[in-house]
MARKEFI-938261 format. One record per residue (C-alpha): residue in one letter; x, z, y. Coordinates in Angstrom, 2 decimals, padded with zeros to 5 digits. Each point is the difference from the previous one (the first is absolute). Layout:
 aa    east      up   north
  A       X       Z       Y
...
//
This chain:
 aa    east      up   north
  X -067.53 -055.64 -072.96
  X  001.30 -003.45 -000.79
  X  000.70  001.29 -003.52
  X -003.13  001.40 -000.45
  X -001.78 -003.80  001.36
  X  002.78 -001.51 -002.75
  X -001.70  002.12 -002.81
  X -004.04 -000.63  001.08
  X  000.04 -002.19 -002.60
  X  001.56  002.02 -003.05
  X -003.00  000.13 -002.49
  X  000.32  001.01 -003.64
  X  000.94 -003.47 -000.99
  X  003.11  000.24  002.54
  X -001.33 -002.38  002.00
  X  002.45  000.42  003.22
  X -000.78 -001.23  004.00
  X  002.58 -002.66 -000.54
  X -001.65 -001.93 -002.00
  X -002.52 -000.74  002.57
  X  003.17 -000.79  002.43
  X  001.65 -001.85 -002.34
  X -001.70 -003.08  000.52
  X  000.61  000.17  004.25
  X  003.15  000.81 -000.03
  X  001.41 -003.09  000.46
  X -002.14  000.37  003.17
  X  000.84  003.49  001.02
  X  003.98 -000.33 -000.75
  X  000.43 -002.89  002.48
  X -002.51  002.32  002.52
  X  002.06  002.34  000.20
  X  003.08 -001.59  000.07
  X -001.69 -001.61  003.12
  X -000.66  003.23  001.24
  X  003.76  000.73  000.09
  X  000.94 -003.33  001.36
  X -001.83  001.68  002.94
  X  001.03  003.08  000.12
  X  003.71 -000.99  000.39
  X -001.03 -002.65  002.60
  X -001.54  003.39  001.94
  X  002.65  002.07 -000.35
  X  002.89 -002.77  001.58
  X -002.82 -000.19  002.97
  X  002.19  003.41  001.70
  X  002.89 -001.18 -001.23
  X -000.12 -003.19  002.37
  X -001.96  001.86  002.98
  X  003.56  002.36 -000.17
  X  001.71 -003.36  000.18
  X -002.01 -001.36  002.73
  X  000.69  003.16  002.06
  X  003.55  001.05 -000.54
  X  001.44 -003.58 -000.39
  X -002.74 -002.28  002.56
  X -001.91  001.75  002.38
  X  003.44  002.62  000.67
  X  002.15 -002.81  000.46
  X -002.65 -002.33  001.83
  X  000.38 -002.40 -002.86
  X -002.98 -002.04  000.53
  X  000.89 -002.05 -003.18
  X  000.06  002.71 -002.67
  X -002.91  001.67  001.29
  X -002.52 -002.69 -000.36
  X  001.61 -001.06 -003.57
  X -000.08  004.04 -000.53
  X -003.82 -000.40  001.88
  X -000.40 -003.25 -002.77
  X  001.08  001.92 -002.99
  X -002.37  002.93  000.55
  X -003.24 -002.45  000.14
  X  001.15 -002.01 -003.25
  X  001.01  003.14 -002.20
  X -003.78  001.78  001.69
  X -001.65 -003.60 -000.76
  X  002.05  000.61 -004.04
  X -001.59  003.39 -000.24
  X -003.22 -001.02  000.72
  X -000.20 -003.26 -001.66
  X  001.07  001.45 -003.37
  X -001.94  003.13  000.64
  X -003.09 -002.21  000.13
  X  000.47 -001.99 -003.10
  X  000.67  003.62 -001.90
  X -003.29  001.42  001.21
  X -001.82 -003.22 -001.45
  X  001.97  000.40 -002.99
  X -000.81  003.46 -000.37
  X -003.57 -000.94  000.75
  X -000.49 -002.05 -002.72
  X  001.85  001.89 -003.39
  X -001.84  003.03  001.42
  X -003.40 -001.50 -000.22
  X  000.50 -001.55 -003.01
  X  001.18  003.38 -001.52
  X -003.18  001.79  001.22
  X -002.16 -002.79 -001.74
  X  001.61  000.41 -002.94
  X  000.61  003.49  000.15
  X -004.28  000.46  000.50
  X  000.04 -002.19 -002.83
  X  001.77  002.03 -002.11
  X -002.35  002.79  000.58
  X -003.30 -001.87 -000.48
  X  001.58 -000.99 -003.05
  X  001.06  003.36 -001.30
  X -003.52  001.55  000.83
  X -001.63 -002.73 -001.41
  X  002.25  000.80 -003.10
  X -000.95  004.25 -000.48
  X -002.15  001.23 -002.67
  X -003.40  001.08  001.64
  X  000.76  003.40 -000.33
  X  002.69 -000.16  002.27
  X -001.90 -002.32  002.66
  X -002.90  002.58  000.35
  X  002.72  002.36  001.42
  X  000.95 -002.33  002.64
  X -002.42 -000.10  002.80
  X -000.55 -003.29  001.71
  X  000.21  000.94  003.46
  X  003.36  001.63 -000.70
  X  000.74 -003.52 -002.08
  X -000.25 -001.98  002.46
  X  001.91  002.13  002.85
  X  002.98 -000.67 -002.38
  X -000.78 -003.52 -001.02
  X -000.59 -001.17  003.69
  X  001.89  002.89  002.54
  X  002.40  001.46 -002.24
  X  001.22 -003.80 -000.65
  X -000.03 -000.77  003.60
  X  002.47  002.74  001.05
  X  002.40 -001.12 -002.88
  X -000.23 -003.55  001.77
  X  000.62  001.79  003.34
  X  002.96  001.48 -001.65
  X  001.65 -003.16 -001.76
  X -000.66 -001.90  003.44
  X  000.75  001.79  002.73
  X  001.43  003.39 -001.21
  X  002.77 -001.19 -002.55
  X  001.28 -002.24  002.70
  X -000.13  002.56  002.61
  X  001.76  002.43 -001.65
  X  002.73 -002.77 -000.95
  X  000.69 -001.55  003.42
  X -000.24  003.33  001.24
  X  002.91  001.22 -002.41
  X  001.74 -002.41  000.80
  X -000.35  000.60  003.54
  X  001.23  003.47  000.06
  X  002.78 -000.90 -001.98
  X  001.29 -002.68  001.75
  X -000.29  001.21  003.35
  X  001.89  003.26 -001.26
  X  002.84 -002.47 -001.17
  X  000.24 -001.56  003.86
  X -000.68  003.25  001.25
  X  003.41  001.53 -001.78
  X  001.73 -003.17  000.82
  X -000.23  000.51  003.42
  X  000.20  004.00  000.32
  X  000.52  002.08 -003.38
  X -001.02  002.99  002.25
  X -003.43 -001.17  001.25
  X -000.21 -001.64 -003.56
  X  000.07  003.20 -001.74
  X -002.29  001.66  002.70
  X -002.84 -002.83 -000.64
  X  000.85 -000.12 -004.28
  X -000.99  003.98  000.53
  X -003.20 -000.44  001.84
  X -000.91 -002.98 -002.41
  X -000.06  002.53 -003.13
  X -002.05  002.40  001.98
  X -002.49 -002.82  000.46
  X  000.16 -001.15 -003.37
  X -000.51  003.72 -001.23
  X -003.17  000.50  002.46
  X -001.08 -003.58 -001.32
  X  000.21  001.00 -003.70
  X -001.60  003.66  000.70
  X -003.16 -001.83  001.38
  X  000.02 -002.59 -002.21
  X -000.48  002.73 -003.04
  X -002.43  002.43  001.88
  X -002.14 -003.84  000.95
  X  000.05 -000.96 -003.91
  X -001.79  003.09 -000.62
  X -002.74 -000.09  002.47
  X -000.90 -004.37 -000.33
  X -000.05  001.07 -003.74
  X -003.11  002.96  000.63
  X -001.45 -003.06  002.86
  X  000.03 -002.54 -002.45
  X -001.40  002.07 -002.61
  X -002.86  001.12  002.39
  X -000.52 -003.52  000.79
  X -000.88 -000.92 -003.23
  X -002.12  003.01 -000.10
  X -002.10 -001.14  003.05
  X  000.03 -003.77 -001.51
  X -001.52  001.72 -003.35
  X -002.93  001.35  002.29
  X -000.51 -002.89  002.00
  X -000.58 -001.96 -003.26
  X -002.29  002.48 -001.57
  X -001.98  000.00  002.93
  X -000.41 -004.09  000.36
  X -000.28 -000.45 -003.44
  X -002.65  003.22 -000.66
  X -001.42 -000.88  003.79
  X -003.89 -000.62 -001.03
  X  000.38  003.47 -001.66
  X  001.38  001.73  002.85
  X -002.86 -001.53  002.59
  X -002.47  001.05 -002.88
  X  000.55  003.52  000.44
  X  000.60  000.15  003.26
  X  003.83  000.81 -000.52
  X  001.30 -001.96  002.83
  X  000.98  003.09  002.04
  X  001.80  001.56 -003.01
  X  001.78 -002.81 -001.04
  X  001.11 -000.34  003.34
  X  001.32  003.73  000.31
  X  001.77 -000.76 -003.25
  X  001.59 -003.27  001.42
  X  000.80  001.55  002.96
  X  001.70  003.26 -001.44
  X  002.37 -002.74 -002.02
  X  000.79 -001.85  003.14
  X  000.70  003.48  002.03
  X  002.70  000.50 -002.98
  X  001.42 -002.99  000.44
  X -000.04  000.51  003.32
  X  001.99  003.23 -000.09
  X  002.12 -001.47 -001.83
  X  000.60 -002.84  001.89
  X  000.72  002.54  002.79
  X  002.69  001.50 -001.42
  X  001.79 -003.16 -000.85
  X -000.58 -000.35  003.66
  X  001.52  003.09  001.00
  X  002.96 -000.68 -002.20
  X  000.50 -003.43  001.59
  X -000.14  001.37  003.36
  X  002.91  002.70 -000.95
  X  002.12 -002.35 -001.60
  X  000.44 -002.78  002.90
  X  001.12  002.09  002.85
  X  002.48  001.73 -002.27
  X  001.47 -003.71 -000.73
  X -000.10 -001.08  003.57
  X  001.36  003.70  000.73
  X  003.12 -000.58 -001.78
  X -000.09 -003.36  001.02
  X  000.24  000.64  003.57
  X  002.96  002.70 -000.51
  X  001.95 -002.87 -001.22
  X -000.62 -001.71  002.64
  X  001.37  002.82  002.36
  X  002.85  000.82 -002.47
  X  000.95 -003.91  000.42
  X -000.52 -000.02  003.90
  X  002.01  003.27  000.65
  X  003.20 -000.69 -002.16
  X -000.11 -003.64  000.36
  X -000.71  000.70  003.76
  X  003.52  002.19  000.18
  X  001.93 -002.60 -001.83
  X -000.82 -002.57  002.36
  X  000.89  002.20  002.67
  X  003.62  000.83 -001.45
  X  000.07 -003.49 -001.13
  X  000.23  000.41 -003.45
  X -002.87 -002.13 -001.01
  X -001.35 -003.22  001.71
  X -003.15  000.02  001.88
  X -001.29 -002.90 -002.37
  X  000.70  002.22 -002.99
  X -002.22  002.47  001.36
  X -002.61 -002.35  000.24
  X  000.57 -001.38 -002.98
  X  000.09  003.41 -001.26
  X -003.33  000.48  001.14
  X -001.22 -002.83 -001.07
  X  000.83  001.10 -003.46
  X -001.73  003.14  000.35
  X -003.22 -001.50  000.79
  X  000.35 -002.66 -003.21
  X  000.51  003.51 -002.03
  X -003.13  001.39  002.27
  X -002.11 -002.82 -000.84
  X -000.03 -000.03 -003.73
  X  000.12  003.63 -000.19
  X -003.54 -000.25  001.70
  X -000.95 -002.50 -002.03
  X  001.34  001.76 -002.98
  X -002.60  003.24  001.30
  X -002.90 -002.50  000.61
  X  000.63 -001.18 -003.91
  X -000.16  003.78 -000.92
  X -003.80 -000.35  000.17
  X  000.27 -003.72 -002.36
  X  002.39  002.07 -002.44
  X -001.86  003.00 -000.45
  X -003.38 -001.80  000.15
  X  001.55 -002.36 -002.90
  X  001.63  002.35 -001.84
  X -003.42  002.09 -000.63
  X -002.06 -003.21 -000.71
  X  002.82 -000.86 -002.44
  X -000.44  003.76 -002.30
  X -004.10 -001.02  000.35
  X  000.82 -003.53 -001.21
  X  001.94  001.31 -002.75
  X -002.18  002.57 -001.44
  X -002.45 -003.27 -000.59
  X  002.72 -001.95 -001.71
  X  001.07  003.02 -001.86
  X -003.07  000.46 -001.75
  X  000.12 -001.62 -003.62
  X -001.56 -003.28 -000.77
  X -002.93 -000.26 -002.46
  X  002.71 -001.75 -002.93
  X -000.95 -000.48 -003.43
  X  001.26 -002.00 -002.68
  X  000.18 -003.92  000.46
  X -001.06 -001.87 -003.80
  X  000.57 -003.75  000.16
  X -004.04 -000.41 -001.32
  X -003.47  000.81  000.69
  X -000.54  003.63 -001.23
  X -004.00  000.09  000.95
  X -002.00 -002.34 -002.17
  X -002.81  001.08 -001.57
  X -000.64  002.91  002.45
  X -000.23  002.58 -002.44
  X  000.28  003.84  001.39
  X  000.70  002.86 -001.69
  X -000.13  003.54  001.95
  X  001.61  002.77 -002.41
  X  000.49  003.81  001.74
  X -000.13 -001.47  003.51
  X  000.58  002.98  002.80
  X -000.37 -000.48  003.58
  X  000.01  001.56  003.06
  X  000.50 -001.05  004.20
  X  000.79  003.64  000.94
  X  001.85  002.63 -002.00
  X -001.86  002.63 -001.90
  X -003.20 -002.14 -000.08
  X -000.36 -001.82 -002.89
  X -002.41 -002.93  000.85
  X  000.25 -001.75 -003.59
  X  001.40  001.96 -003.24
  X -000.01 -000.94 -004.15
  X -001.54 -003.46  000.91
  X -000.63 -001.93 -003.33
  X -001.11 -003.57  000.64
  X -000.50 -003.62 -001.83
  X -000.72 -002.69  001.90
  X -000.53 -002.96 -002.34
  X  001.39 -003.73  000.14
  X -002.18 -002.11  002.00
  X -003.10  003.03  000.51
  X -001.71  000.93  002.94
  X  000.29  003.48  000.59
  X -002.31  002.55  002.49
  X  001.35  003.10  001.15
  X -002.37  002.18  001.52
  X  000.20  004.27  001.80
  X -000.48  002.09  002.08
  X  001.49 -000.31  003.31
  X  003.72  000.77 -000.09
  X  000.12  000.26 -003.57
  X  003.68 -002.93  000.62
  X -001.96 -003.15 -001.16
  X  001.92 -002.05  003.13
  X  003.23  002.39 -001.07
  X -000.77 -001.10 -003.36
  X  000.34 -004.21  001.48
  X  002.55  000.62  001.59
  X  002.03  001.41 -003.01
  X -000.88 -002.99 -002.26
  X  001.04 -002.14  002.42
  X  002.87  001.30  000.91
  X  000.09  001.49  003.07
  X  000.62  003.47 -001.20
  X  002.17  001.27 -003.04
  X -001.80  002.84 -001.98
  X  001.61  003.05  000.14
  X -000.45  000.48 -003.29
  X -000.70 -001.96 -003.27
  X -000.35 -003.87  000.59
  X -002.05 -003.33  000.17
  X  000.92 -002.86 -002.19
  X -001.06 -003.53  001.23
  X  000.19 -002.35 -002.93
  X  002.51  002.52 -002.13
  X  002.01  000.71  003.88
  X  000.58  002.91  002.17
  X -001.23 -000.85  003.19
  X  002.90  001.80  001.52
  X  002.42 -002.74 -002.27
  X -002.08 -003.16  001.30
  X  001.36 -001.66  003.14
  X -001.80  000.50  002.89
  X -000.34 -003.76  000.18
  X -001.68 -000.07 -002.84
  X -002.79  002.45  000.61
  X -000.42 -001.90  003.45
  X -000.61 -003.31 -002.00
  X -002.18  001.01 -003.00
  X -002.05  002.91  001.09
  X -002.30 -000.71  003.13
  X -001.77  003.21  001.93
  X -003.13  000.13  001.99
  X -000.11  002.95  002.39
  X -003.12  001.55  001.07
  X  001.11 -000.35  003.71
  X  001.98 -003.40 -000.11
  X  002.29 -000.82  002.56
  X -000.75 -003.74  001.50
  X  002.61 -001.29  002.33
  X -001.02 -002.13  002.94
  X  000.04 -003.81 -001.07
  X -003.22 -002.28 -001.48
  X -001.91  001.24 -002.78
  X  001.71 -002.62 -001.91
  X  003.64  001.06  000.75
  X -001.23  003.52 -000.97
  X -001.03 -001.13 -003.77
  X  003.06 -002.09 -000.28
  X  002.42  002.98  000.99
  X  001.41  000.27 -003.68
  X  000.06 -003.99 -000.22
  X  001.72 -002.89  001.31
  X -002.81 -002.15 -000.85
  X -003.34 -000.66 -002.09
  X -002.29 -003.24  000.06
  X -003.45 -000.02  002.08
  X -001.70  000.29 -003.38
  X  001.79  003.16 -001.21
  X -000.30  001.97  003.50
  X -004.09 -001.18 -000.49
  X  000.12  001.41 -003.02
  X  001.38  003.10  001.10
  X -001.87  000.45  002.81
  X -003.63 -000.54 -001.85
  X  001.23  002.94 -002.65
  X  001.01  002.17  002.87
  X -003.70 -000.49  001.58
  X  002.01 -001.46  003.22
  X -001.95 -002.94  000.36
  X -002.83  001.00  001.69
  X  002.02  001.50  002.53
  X  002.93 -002.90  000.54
  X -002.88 -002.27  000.19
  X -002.04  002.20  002.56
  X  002.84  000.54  002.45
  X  001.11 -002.93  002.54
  X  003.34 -000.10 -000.94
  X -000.43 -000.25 -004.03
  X  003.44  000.96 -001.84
  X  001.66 -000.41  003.16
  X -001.62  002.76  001.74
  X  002.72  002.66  001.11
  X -000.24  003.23 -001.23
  X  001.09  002.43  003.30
  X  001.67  003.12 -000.10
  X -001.22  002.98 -002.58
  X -002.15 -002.93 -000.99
  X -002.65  001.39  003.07
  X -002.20 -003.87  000.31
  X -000.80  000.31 -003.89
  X -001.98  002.80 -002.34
  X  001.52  002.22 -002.19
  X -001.80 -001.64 -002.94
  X  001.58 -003.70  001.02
  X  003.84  002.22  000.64
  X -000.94  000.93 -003.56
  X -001.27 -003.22 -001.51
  X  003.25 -001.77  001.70
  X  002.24  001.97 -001.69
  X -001.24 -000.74 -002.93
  X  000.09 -003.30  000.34
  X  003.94  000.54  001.31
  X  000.24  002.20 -003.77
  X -001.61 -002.89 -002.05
  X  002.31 -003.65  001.64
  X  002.75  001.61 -002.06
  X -001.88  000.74 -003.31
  X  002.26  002.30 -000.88
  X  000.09  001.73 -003.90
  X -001.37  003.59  001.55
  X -002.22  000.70  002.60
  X -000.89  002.94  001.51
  X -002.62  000.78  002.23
  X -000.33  003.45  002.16
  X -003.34  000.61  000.89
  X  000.14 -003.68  001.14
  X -004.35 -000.59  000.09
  X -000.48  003.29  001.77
  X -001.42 -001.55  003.52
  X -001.90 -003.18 -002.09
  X -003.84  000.15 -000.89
  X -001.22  000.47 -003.33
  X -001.27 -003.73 -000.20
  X  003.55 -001.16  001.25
  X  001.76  002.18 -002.09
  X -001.68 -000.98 -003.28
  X  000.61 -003.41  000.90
  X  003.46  000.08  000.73
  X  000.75  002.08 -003.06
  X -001.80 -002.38 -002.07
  X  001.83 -002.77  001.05
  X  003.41  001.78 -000.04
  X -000.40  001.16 -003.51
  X -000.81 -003.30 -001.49
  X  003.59 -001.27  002.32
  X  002.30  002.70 -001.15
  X -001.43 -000.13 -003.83
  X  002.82  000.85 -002.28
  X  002.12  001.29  002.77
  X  000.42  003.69  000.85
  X -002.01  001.44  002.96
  X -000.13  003.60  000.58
  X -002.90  000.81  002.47
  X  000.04  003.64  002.12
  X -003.41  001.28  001.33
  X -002.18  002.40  001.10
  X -003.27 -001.90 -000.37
  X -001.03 -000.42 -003.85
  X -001.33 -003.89  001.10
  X  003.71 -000.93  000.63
  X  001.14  001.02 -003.81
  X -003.30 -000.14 -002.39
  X  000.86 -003.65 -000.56
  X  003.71  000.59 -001.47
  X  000.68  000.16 -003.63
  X  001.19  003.60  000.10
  X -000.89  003.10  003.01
  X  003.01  002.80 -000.46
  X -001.19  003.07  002.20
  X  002.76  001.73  001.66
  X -000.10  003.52  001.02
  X  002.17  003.55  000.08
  X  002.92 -002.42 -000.41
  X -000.68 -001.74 -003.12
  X -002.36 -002.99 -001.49
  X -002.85  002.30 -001.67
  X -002.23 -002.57 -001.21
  X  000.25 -003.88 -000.46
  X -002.29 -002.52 -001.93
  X -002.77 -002.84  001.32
  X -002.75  000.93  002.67
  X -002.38  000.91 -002.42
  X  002.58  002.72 -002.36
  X  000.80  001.57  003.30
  X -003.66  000.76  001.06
  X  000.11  001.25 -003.15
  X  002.92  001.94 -000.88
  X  001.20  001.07  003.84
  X -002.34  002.52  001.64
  X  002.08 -000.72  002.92
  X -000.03 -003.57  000.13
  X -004.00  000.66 -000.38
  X -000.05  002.14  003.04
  X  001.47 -002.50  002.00
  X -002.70 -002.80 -001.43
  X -002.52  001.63  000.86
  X  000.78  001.29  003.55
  X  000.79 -003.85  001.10
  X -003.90 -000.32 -000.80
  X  000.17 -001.31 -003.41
  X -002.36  001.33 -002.86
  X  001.46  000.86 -003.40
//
């Protein structure tokens, strides 16, 4: 199991566990030599109580036994002083490891291709970010030093054992393998089942999220009860589960303290008769003993880790399988690839599921600094569509050229920097409106953040509310309406005035009036810069330079407001049943 923590970190760039250790091992290395210091300290502690006996309290010399008596506190006082400082040490590098070992995740999700990230369910995310982490600490902490001290325990105390009596020693040596056999039986039989609980714990997380997060919906429907049947039938699994880990805990320790305990009576019968015939001194035998129950100790210990190593050893394969998955990595160009925002869309194929082609043969221009309306029916892949231009996804098959480059060539840093998106749902974290525009800046002057808040139609509502710009936005953005989410976002889109812009259905939940105002205002702001605006409401996209109508697949008709009424019996369709008259 320690070989399989030492790997967690093997990813396709060969990216080991030891370089995460690296940095603390000038911590560890004296830790554990600390550890040892102590260990040997323990193991002369019998060594001197034999002394005390056979050569003091036997021959009533009062002297040696309380220098014998002395000696005993000091090297005890040893053990525990450098035992202490170890633990703090260990402490320390392990938490420090975790950090950056969390880090290291956050880092690698953040660095997927969105394809990837929609497999990976948050709930399941964060069990490995936050629990899967913390038994890794628990291992590096606590476990690798039990399992060393312990080692070092057994090994020692064998040593004095056959240096008093190679009989008894080979008696106790046997009974140690036994234990170490039962120990490493469990241990593999454990691995398996905190694998399947920590797996079922990040299905239960999953639900618990998708509850809170989709709670309104549930209490809409009156779902509560069902929800809570479906929560509860993950938490009986887990349950179970937990059970039998359990059950195979409570197996395993009596078997240790089984064999245990026969050493003990192995140790007490033939020691017993070689004190009697006066082969061996009565201090050996306590001394003897003594040792026993140094080799009892750790091999307890060593059983009580067995739940820490198999625990860490299945959050280490769940860790991995993050880590393992590829990074989103494209080539690097030493300058600015996306201009003039140019896109050109030549055979582009793509489907989310297999067998279900959502997009297929899509021909499209998008023009240097035009403002472009797509418009269809719903599901047609007009967000798919976004999403592809701006990189998100990689068409399956032909390609989209952004100023004469594959978007699968163009760094992902520079997609991020010169092609803003406005989502029809935006996400709002929970910090002042201001801090919510500025996300994607460091900084803008009190005139330019006016300026973009009167083309984003925020004013009216900064100036309304009692805290102005520094009112905070609260979770799922629940103390604002879904037209000022919208309009914020926007805002957030525009600080950055980035050469492409595209905008998903981003004026769905804003009034006609609003709407037309805010367009208005944007299109004169983003003149001879590329905007590509996704709708279902013909208001949203009558105002851009060209309308491309997407449906089966493929752009079937594009031209200004008025050539589409006239030329797309489609497009006219969906005119007319939003109320207009042709």
């Amino acid at each position: 199991m320690i070989e399989s923590f030492l790997t967690i970190m093997k990813t396709a760039d060969n990216v080991s566990v030891y370089g995460f250790f690296k940095p603390h091992l000038r911590v560890l290395i004296p830790a554990f030599l600390l550890v040892a210091v102590g260990i040997i300290a323990e193991l002369f502690i019998p060594m001197v109580t034999q002394k005390a006996i056979d050569s003091g309290i036997a021959r009533a010399d009062v002297r040696l036994t309380v220098i014998c008596g002395l000696g005993i506190i000091a090297l005890a006082l040893t053990r525990a002083g450098f035992q202490n400082f170890a633990n703090i040490l260990f402490t320390g590098a392990s938490s420090k490891v975790t950090k950056e070992l969390r880090s290291a995740l956050m880092k690698h999700v953040f660095s997927l291709e969105f394809s990837r990230i929609d497999k990976l369910q948050t709930g399941r995310l964060m069990t490995r970010v936050y629990s899967d982490t913390s038994q890794i600490r628990r291992l590096s902490s606590f476990g690798f030093r039990m399992m060393f001290q312990g080692i070092l325990l057994v090994v020692g105390s064998n040593i004095m054992i056959f240096r008093i009596d190679i009989k008894i020693g080979f008696l106790v040596l046997l009974l140690t393998l036994i234990n170490a056999s039962l120990f490493a039986f469990f241990a593999v039989s454990a691995r398996k089942l905190f694998l399947k609980v920590q797996n079922q714990l990040g299905k239960m997380n999953s639900t618990i999220q998708q509850n809170f997060a989709g709670i309104s919906v549930v209490k809409i429907f009156s779902a509560e009860e069902k929800e809570i049947e479906n929560f509860g039938a993950e938490a009986d699994k887990l349950k179970n589960l937990s059970v039998k880990v359990g059950k195979l805990m409570a197996t395993a320790f009596p078997l240790f303290m089984l064999v245990i305990n026969l050493g003990i009576l192995i140790i007490l019968q033939v020691g017993g008769k070689e004190v009697l015939s006066n082969r061996l001194a009565i201090g050996n035998l306590v001394a003897l003993t003594n040792y026993l129950f140094m080799i009892m100790f750790p091999l307890m210990m060593l059983g009580m880790s067995m739940t820490i190593f198999a625990q860490a050893s299945a959050s280490s394969q769940r860790i991995k399988e993050i880590l393992s998955i590829p990074r989103d990595e494209r080539e690097t160009y030493s300058e600015a690839l996306i201009k003039r925002g140019k896109v050109k869309i030549r055979g582009l194929s793509f489907s989310h599921t297999e067998g279900a082609s959502l997009l297929s043969g899509l021909d499209l221009d998008i023009r240097e600094g035009e403002t472009l309306g797509i418009i269809g029916l719903t599901g047609c892949g007009k967000t798919t569509l976004l999403n592809l231009i701006a990189g998100f996804y990689f068409p399956q098959e032909g390609g989209i050229e952004i100023d004469g480059v594959e978007t699968s060539r163009i760094p992902v840093s520079e997609l991020r920097n010169k092609i803003a998106v406005v989502f029809q749902n935006p996400v709002l974290f929970r910090m002042s409106v201001k801090d919510n525009i500025l996300f994607d800046a460091d900084r803008i002057s009190d005139d330019e953040l006016d300026e973009i808040s009167d083309i984003s139609e925020l004013n009216d509502f900064v100036n309304a509310s009692s805290g102005g710009m520094e009112l905070e936005i609260m979770p799922r953005g629940i103390n604002i309406s879904g037209g000022q989410r919208q309009r914020i976002a926007i805002a957030r889109a525009l600080v950055s005035n980035k050469p492409v812009l595209l905008l998903d259905d981003s004026f769905s939940s804003l009034d006609r009036i609003t709407e037309s105002r805010l367009l208005d205002k944007l299109l004169r702001y983003r003149a001879g810069m590329t905007t590509v605006i996704v709708s279902q409401k013909i208001s949203s996209i009558k105002k851009a330079d060209r309308i491309a109508f997407l449906h089966g697949g493929k752009i079937i008709n594009a031209g200004k407001h008025s050539e589409m009424l006239e030329e797309c019996k489609l497009y006219r369709e969906v005119y007319t049943s939003q109320g207009y008259e042709t």
